[in-house]
C-alpha positions as CSV (number, residue, x, y, z in Angstrom):
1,X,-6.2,-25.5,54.0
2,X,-6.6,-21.8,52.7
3,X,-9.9,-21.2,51.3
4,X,-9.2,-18.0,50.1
5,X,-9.3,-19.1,46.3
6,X,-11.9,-21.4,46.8
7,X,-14.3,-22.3,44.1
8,X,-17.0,-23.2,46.3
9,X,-18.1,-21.4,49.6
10,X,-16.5,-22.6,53.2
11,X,-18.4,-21.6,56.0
12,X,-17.8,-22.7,59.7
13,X,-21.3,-22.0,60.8
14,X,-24.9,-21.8,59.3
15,X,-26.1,-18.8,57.8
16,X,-29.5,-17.0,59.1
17,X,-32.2,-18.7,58.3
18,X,-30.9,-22.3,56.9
19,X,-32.5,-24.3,59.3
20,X,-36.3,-23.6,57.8
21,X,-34.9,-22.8,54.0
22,X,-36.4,-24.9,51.0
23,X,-34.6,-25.9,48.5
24,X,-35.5,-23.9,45.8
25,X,-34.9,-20.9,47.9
26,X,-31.2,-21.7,49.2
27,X,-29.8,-19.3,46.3
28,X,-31.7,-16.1,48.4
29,X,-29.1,-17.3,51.6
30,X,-25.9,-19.2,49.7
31,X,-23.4,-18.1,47.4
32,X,-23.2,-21.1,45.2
33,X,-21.9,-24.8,46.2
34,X,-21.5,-24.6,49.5
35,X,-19.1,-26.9,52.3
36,X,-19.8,-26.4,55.8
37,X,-17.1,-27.5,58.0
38,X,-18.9,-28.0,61.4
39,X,-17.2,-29.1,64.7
40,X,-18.7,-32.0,66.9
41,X,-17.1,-34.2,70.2
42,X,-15.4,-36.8,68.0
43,X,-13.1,-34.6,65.3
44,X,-13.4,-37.6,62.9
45,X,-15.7,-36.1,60.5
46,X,-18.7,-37.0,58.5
47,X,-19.0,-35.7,55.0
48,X,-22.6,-35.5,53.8
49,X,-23.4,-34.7,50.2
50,X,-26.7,-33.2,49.4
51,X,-28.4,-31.6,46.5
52,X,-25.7,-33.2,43.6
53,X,-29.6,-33.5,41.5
54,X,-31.0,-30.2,42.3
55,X,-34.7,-31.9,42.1
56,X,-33.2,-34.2,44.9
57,X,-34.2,-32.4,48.1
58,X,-35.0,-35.1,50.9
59,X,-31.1,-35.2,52.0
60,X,-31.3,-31.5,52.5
61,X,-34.5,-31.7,54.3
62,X,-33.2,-34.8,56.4
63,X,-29.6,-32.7,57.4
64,X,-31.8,-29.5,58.2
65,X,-34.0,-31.9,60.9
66,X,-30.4,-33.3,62.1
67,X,-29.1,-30.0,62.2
68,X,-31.7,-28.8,64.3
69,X,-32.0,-31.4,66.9
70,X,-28.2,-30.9,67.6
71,X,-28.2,-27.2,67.6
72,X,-28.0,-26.4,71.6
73,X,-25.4,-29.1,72.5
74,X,-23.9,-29.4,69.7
75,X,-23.1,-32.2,67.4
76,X,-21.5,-35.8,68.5
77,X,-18.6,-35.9,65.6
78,X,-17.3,-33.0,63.4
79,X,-19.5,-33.1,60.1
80,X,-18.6,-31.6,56.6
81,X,-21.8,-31.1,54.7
82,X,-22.0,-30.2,51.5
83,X,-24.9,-28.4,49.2
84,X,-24.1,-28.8,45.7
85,X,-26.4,-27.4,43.1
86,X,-28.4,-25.0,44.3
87,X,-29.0,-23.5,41.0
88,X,-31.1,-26.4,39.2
89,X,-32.9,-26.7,43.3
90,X,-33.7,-23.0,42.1
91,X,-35.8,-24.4,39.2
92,X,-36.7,-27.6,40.3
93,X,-34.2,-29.6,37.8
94,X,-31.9,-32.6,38.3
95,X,-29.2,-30.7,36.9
96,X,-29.1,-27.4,34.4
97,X,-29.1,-27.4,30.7
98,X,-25.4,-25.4,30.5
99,X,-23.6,-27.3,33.3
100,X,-22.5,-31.1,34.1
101,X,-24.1,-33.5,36.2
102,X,-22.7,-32.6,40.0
103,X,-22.6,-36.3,40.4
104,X,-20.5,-36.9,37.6
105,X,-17.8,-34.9,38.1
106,X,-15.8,-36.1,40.9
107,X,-12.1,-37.4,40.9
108,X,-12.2,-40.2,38.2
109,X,-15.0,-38.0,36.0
110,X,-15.2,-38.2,32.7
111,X,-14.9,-33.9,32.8
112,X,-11.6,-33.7,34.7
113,X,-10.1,-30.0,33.9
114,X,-13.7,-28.0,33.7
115,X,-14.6,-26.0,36.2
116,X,-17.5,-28.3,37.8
117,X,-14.6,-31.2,38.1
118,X,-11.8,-28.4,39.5
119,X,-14.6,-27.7,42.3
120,X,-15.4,-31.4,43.2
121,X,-11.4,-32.4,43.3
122,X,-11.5,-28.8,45.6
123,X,-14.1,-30.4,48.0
124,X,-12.6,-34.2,47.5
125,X,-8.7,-32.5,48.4
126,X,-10.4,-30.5,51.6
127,X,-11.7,-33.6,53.4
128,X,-9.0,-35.9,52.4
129,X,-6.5,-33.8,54.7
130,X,-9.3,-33.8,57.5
131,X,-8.8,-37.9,57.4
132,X,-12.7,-38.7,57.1
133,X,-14.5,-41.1,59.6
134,X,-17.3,-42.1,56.6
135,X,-19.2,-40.4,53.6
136,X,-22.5,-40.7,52.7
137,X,-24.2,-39.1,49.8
138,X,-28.3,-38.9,49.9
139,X,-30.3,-38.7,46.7
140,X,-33.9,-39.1,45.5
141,X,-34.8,-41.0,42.5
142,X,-38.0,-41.0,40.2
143,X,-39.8,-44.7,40.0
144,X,-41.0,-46.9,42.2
145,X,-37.9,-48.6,44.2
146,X,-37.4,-49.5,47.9
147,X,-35.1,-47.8,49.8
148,X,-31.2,-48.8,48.8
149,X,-27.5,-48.0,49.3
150,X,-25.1,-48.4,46.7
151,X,-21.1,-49.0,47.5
152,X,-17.9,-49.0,45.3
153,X,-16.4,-51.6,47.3
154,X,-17.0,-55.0,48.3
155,X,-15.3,-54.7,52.1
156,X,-17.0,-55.1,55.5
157,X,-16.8,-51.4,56.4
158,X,-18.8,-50.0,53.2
159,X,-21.5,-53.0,53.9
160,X,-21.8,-52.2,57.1
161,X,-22.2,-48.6,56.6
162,X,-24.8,-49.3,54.1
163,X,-26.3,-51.7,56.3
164,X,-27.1,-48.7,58.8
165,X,-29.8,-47.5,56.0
166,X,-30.8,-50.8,54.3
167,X,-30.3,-54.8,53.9
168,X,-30.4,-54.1,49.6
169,X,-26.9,-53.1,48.7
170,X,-25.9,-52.4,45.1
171,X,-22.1,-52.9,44.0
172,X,-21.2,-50.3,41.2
173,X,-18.4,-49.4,39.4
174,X,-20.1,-47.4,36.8
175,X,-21.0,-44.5,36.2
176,X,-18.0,-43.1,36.5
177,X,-17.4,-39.5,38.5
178,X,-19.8,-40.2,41.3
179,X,-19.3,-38.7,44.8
180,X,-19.4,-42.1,46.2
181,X,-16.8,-43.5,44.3
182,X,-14.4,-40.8,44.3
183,X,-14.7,-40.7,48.1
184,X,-14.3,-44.8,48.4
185,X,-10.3,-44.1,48.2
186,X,-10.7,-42.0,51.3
187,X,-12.9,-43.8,53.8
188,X,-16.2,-46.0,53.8
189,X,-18.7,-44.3,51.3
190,X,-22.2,-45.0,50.2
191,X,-24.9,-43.5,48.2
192,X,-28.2,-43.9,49.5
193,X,-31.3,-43.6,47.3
194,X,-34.4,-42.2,49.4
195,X,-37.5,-43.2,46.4
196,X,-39.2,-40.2,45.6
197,X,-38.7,-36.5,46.7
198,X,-41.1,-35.3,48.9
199,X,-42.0,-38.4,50.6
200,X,-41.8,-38.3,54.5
201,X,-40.1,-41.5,54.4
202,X,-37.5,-40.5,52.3
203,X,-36.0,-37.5,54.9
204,X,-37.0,-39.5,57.9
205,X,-35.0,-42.8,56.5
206,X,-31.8,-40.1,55.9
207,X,-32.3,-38.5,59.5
208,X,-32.1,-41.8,60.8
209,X,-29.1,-43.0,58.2
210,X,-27.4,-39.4,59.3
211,X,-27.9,-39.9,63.4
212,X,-26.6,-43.3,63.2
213,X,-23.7,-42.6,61.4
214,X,-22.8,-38.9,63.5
215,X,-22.6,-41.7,66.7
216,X,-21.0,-44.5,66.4
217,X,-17.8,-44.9,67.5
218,X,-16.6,-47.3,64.7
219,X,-17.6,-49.8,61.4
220,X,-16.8,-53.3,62.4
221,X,-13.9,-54.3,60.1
222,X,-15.6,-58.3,59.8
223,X,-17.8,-59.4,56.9
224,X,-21.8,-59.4,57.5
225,X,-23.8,-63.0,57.9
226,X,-25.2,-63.6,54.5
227,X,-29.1,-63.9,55.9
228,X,-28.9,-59.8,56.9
229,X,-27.8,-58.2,53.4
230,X,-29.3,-58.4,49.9
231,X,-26.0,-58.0,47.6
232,X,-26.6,-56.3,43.9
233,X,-24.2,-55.9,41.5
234,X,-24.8,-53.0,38.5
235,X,-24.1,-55.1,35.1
236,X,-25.6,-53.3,32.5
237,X,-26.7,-50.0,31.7
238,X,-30.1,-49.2,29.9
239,X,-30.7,-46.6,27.5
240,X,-32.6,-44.9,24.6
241,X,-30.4,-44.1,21.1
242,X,-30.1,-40.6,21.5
243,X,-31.3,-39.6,18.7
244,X,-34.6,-42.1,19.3
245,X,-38.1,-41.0,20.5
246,X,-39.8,-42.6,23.6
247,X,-43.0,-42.6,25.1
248,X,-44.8,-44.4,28.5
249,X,-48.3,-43.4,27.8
250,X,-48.8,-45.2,24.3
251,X,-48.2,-42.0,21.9
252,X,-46.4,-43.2,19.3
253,X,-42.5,-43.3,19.1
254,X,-39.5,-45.0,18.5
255,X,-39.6,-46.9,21.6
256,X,-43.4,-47.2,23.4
257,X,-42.9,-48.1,27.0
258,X,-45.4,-49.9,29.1
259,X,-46.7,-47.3,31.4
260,X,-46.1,-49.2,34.4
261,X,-42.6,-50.0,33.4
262,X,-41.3,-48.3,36.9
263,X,-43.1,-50.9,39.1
264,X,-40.6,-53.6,37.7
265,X,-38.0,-52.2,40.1
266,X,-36.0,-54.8,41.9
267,X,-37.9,-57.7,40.6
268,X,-36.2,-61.0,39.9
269,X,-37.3,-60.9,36.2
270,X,-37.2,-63.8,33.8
271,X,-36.6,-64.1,30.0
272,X,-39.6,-63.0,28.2
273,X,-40.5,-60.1,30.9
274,X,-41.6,-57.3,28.6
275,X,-40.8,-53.3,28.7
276,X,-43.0,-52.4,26.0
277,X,-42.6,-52.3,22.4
278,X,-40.0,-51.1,19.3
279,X,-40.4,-50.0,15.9
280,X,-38.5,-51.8,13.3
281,X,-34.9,-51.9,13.7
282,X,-35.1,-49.7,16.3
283,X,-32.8,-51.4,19.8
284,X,-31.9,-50.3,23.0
285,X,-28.6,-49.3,24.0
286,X,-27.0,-51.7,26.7
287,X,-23.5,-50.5,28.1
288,X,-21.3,-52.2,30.3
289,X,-21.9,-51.9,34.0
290,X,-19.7,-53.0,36.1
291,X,-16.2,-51.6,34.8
292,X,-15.9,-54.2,31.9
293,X,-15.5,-52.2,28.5
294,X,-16.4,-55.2,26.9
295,X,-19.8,-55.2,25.9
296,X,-21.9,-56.9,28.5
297,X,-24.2,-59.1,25.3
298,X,-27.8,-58.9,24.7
299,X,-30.4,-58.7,27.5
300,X,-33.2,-57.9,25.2
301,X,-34.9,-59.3,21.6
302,X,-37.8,-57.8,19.7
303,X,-39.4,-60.1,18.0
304,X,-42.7,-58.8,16.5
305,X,-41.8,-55.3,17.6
306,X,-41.9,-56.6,21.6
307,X,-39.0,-55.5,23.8
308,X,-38.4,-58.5,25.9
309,X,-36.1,-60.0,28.6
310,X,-33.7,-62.7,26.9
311,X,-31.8,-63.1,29.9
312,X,-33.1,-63.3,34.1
313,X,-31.9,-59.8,35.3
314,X,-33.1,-57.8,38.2
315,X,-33.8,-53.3,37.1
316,X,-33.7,-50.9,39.2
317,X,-33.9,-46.9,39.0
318,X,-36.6,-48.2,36.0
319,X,-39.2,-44.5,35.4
320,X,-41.4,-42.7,33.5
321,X,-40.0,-39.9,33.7
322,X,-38.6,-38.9,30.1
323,X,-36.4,-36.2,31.7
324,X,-34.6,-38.7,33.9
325,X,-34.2,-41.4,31.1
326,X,-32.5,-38.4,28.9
327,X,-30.1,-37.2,31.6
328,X,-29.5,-40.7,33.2
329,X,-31.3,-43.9,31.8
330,X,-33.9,-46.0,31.2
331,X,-32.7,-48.1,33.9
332,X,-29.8,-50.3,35.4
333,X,-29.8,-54.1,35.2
334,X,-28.6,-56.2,38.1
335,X,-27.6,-59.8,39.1
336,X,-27.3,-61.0,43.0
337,X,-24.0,-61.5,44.5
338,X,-22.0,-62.3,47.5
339,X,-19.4,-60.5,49.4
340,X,-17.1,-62.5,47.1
341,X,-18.5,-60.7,44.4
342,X,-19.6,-64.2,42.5
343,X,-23.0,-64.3,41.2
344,X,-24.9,-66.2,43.4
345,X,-28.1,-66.5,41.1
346,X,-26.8,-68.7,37.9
């Protein structure tokens, strides 16, 4: 494939001084977005997506340790590794104020035609014609959650790959745009979610997910026994009117969150569970999550100003950070499943 015209870099080996770079100094060593296109023993390749959130650094650190324990002999299978936004790593930011979120605006984004989405289909058209073995894409998040994987598909080779990083899988079909789901058409794709930046847990779990899948010979192609994987399915969608204020610490605002709010992560919660509490009027925003564009019904009341539970849902990706709930959400809201994808918790 010519990358002549390219609107992203392609390099077939790693520049001086990668190896040891932070993140917020990759823009002193790469052009932009880069794609490496590495060989390894096994030609199959293994895309791995890094730095999408530019504040989401434990996938870079975790391919720089791989990197570097497979740099005299060489890696076991071919790996395509890409480093998206090395611009908001630069300041520290999920994403910029003048650009698109880089996991947003993949084949099926919401964007298709600007730039940003012209680069991702770029990337996406590259490794389709290399014929990929698997794709995994590594982020951070900002509350309190264990470690997860999330898939687009419901079929034994996406479980198992997920299962190579955790039991907790969560089925989503929105948001749309994501590097996982774009890539689901051309192999077995995850997202993994590492908890918090900066963590050692977070880049050793990756190193580990990253190893596994750069050796393995194969995904078994046969469903896994129900006891060894926690199914999740993304239902609804959690946010803040745009126009509303919020708060987590108890200043006053449209919305005030309790402060612990992020702790609630991936617990079975019944009706009445409370997030805190609303002024007069004022109601959340709950969007369809799982590829129904009907509305997906209430999942909270407020009576006497409380913001409470009116139906048993599970959250997850729940934080206090206000920067995340404006660029993202509040949170997601999820039901178990099976690998039939029937609710398997009323």
């Amino acid at each position: 494939m010519d990358v002549t015209d390219a609107p992203c870099a392609v390099m077939d080996r790693l520049p001086p001084g990668f190896l040891d770079c932070p993140a917020d100094r990759l823009v002193d060593i790469l052009p932009g977005p880069t794609l490496f296109d590495l060989p390894g023993r096994d030609p199959n390749p293994l895309f791995v997506s890094t730095l999408l959130h530019g504040n989401e650094y434990s996938g870079l650190d975790a391919m720089q340790q791989v990197l570097r324990a497979h740099a005299a002999r060489g890696l076991p299978r071919a790996l395509l590794f890409f480093v998206g936004n090395i611009r908001a790593a630069a300041a520290n930011l999920r994403t910029l104020p003048d650009e698109r979120d880089y996991n947003r605006v993949w084949p099926g984004s919401l964007f298709c035609g600007e730039a940003q989405a012209e680069m991702a289909r770029w990337v996406y058209d590259y490794a389709k014609r290399r014929g990929l073995f698997a794709s995994i894409d590594i982020h951070n998040n900002t509350g309190f959650n264990p470690h997860y994987a999330c898939v687009r598909r419901l079929e034994p080779k996406f479980i198992a790959l997920a299962q190579l990083f955790s039991r907790i899988v969560v089925h989503f079909q929105r948001p749309v745009g994501t590097q996982a789901a774009a890539f689901a058409d051309l192999c077995p794709a995850i997202t993994v979610e590492c908890g918090k930046a900066g963590a050692g847990s977070a880049t050793q779990h990756a190193v580990e997910l990253v190893e596994a899948a750069l050796s393995i010979a194969h995904l078994p192609d046969h469903p896994p026994a129900p006891h060894d994987v926690d199914i999740l399915r993304t239902c609804a969608i959690v946010k803040p009117p745009a126009e509303a204020s919020f708060s987590f610490d108890g200043a006053p605002a449209d919305f005030m969150f309790r402060s612990d709010i992020d702790h609630l992560n991936f617990s079975e919660l019944t009706p009445g569970a409370s997030f805190g509490v609303a002024r007069s009027g004022m109601r959340l925003d709950v969007l369809p999550g799982d590829g129904d564009d009907a509305q997906p019904g209430e999942y909270f009341d407020y009576a006497g100003g409380e913001i409470r539970l009116s139906r048993a849902a599970i959250p997850a990706m729940l934080t206090i950070d206000p920067r995340a709930v404006k660029l993202d959400c509040l949170c997601y809201l999820m039901h178990r499943i099976g690998m039939d994808g029937e609710r398997r918790d009323g």
